[in-house]
N, C-alpha and C positions, 0 to 999 in steps of 0.2 A: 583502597580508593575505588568507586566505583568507576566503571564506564559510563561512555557515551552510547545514546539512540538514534538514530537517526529513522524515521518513518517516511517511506516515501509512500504519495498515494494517488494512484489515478487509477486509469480505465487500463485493460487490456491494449499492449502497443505504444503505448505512451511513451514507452522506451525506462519505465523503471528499471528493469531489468542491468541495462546499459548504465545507469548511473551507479547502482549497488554497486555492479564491478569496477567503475572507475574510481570512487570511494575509497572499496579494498586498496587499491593499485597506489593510488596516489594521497591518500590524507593519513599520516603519518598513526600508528594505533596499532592494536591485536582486534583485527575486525572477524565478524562472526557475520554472514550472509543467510539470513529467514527469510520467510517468507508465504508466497503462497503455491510458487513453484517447488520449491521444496519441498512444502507441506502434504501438497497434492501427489508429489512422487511417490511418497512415503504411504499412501491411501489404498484401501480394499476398493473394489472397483464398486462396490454396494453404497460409499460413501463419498464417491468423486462427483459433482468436482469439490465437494468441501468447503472452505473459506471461500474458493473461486464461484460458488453458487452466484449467477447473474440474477440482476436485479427484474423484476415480475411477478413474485410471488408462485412461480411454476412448480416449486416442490416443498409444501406444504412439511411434508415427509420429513425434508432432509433438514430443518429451519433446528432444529432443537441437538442435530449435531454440530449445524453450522455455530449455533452457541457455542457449544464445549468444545468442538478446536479453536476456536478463537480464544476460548479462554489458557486452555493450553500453550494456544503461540504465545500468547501475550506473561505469562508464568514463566514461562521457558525465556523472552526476552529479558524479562525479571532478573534471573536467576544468573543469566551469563554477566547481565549488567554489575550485579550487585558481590559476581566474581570475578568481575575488574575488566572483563572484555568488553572492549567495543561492537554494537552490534545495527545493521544495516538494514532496514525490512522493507520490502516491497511489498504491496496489498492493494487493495480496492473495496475501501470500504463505502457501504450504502445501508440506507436504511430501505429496500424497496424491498421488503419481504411482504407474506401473506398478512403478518401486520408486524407493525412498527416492535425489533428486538433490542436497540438501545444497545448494542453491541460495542459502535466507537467509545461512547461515554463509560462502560464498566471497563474497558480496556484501557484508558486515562486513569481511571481509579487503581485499575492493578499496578501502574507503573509509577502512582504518587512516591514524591521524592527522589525520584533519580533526573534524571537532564536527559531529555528528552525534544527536539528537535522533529518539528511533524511539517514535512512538506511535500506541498500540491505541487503533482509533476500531471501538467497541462499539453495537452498537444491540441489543436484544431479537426475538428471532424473531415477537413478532406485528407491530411494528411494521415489519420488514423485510417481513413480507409485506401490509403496509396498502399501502407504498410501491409494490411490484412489483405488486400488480391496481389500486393507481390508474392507475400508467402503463407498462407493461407493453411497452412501444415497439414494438407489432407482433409480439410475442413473443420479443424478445429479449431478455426477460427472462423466467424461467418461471413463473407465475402462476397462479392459480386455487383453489378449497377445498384446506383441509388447509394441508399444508408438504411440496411436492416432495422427490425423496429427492437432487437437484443441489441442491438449496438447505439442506436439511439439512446435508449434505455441507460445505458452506462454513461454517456456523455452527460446527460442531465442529474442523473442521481449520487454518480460518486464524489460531487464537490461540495455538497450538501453535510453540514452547516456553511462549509466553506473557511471556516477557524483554521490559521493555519500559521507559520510563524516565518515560513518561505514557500515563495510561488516561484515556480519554474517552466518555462515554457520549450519543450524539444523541438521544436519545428525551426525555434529559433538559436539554440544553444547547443553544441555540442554534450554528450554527457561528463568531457573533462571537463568544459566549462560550467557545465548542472557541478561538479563534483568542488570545485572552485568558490564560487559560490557556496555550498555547503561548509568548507572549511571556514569561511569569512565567516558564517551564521554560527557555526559552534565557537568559536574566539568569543562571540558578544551577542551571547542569544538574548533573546528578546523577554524581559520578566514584566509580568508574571506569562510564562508558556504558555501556546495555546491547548495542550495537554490539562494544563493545569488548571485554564478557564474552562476545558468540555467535562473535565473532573468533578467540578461544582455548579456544572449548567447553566 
């Protein structure tokens, strides 16, 4: 029997991170935590940040490996799904490269026929930037007065289509309650998925 997907997706801060773990912790399964933290840990510093490339088109360069590890995470989720684990991913995805790479849509294609569960995890732009000058991890995260225009950037472009099969908002909900939620949405997901409609455009 295969597993369950579960795709969470927003900006930096959003608090993905804190839902994947509440997931683990509390939705009953053999859950597997991907992602893009993960993915980036695991990276030669030649090719960081990876899938986490923000949106602007600033690195031309990296755009054709950001393809191939996408492809890889999204195989690899494949792979554990279709070996019966439950798996969790946290991402950010956008089209705002040097030009348009169709990255979400082949990543729907790789995951046709499994269950698949793809939710917009939403926070407000002041609270995303409460988050990034409390902890700001040395600056790698961009920080300071106003609203940087990389951060901007990621507010507008990662909800884009915006096809999505659960919207969740952190500002407003605990991540047990984002995780609650989840478990109600995989009981009686929603057909035909929105995986399943970005699969056939």
């Amino acid at each position: 029997m295969n597993g369950r997907i579960v795709i969470l997706n927003g900006v930096p801060r959003a608090g993905k991170s804190s839902i994947a773990r509440a997931i683990v912790a509390d939705i009953p399964g053999t859950w597997v935590n991907l992602g893009v933290d993960t993915m980036a840990a695991g990276l030669p510093e030649a090719l960081r940040p990876g899938i986490g490339l923000r949106p602007g088109g600033e690195r031309p360069d990296l755009e054709p490996e950001v393809i191939r590890l996408y492809s890889e995470l999204y195989d690899d989720i494949a792979s554990r799904a279709r070996a019966g684990f439950d798996v969790v991913v946290d991402v950010g995805h956008h089209d705002w490269y040097s030009r348009p790479l169709g990255i979400l849509e082949a990543a729907a294609q790789r995951l046709s026929g499994l269950d698949v569960l793809f939710v917009g995890v939403r926070c407000p732009i002041e609270v995303i930037m409460a988050r990034r000058n409390a902890n700001p991890q040395g600056g790698f995260y961009a920080a300071g007065e106003g609203v940087p225009e990389p951060v901007a950037r990621w507010q507008e472009a990662v909800h884009q289509p915006g096809i999505y099969d659960l919207e969740l908002d952190t500002s407003a909900m605990t991540p047990e309650e984002c995780a609650g939620r989840i478990a109600a949405a995989l009981t009686d997901p929603p057909r035909p998925s929105a995986f399943e409609r970005l699969a056939h455009g």
